[in-house]
C-alpha positions in Angstrom: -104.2 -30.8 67.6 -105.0 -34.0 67.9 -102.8 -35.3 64.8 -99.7 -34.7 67.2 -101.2 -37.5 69.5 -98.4 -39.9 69.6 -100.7 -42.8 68.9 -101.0 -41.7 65.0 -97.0 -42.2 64.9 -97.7 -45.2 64.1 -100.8 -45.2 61.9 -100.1 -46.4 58.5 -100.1 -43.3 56.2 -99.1 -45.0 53.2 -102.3 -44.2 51.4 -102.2 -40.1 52.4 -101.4 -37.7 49.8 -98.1 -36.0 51.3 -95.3 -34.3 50.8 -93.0 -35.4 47.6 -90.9 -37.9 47.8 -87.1 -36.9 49.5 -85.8 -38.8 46.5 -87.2 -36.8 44.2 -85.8 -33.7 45.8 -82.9 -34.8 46.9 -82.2 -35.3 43.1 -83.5 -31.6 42.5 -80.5 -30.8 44.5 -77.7 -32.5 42.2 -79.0 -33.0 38.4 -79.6 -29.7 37.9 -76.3 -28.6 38.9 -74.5 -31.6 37.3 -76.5 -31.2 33.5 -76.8 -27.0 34.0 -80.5 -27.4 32.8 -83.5 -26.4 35.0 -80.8 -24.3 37.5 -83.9 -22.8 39.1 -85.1 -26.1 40.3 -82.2 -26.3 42.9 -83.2 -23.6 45.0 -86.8 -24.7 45.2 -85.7 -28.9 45.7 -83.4 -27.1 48.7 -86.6 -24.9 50.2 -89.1 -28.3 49.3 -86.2 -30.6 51.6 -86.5 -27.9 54.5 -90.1 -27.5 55.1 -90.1 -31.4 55.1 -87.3 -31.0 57.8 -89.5 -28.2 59.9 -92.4 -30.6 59.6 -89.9 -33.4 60.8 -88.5 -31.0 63.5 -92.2 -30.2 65.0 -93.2 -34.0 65.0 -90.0 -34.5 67.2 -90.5 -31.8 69.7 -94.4 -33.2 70.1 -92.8 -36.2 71.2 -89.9 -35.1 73.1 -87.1 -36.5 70.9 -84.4 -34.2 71.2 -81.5 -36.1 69.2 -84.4 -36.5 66.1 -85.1 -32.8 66.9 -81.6 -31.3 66.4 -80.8 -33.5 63.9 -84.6 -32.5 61.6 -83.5 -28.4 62.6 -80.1 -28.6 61.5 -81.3 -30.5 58.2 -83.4 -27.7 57.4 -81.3 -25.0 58.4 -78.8 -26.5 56.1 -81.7 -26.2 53.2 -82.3 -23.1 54.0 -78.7 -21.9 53.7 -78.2 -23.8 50.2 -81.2 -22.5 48.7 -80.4 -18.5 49.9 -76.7 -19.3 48.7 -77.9 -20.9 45.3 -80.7 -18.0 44.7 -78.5 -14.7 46.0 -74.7 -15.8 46.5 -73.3 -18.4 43.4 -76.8 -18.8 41.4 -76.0 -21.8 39.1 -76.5 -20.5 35.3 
């Protein structure tokens, strides 16, 4: 794996097609909600947000960043529990 070399941390990766913007989903997370149109979209902004955070969480443990690491697992385990509480538990209508 020699992506997780800590030399391409700080490689410029503006130009790589990546992950969406958080904005974007951090947006999928409240308009939805707020305007009770697209409902569906929160669940899949919440699960989007956490496998950004997993992605976040493995870059961290490659380099040995445990503050980053707890911070990127607890992120996504808090994505994770929105989007199974706004899919099964209170689904938005």
């Amino acid at each position: 794996m020699d992506w997780l070399h800590p030399h391409y941390a700080t490689a410029d990766f503006k130009h790589n097609a990546g992950p969406p913007p958080k904005p974007i989903l951090k947006n999928g997370l409240i308009l939805p909600g707020a305007v009770s149109i697209a409902t569906w979209l929160t669940p899949l902004a919440a699960l989007g947000l956490a496998v950004v955070m997993v992605g976040a969480t493995a870059f961290h443990v490659s380099r040995k960043e445990t503050l980053a690491t707890v911070a990127a697992a607890s992120l996504a385990l808090l994505m994770i529990f929105l989007a199974c509480g706004r899919t099964f538990v209170v689904p938005l209508h």
